[in-house]
C-alpha positions as CSV (number, residue, x, y, z in Angstrom):
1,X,-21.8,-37.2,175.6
2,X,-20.2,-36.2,178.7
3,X,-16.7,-34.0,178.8
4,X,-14.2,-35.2,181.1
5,X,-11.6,-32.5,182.9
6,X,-8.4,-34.2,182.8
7,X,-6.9,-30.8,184.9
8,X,-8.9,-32.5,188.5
9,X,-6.7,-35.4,188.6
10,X,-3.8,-34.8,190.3
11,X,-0.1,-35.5,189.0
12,X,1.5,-37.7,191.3
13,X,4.2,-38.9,190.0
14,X,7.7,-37.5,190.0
15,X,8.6,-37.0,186.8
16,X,5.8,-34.1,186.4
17,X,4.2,-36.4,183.1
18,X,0.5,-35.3,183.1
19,X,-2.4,-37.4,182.3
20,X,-3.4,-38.9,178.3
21,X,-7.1,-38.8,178.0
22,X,-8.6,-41.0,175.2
23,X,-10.9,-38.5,174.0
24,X,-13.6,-41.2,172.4
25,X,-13.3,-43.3,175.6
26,X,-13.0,-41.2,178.7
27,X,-10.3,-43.9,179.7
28,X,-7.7,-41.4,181.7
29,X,-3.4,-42.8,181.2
30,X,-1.4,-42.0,184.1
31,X,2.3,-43.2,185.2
32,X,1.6,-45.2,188.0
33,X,2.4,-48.9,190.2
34,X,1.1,-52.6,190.1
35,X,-0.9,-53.5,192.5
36,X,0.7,-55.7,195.2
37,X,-2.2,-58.2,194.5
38,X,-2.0,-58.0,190.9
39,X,1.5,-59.7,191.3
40,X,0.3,-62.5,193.5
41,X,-2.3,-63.5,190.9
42,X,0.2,-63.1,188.5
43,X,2.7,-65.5,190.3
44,X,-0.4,-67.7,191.1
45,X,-1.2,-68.4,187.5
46,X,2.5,-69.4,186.4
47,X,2.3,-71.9,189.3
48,X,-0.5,-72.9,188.0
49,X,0.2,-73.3,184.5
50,X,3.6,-75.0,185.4
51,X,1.6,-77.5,187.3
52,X,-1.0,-78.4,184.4
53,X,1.6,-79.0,181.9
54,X,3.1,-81.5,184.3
55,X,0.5,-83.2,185.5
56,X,-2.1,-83.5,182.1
57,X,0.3,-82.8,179.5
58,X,3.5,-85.3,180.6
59,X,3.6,-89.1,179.6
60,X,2.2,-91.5,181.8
């Protein structure tokens, strides 16, 4: 199995937290931002879902 360093990725946030590493996983935690993107699909999908419950789910 491979060994992961969690001491080569870089703190960068400002409240000096360091990295969790999931030992069984590999998967690395880090304080960090959204995505810009990740917000617009967000957004998008609440449109969306506001939109199919008027237009399927309403009375005729």
């Amino acid at each position: 199995m491979k060994q992961f360093d969690i001491h080569k990725y870089k703190n960068t946030s400002k409240d000096n937290v360091s990295p969790y590493l999931y030992q069984d996983s590999g998967i690395i935690e880090h304080p960090g931002r959204v995505p810009v993107w990740l917000y617009f699909v967000i957004i998008g999908l609440l449109v969306w879902g506001v939109y199919y419950l008027l237009e399927f789910w309403s009375q005729p």
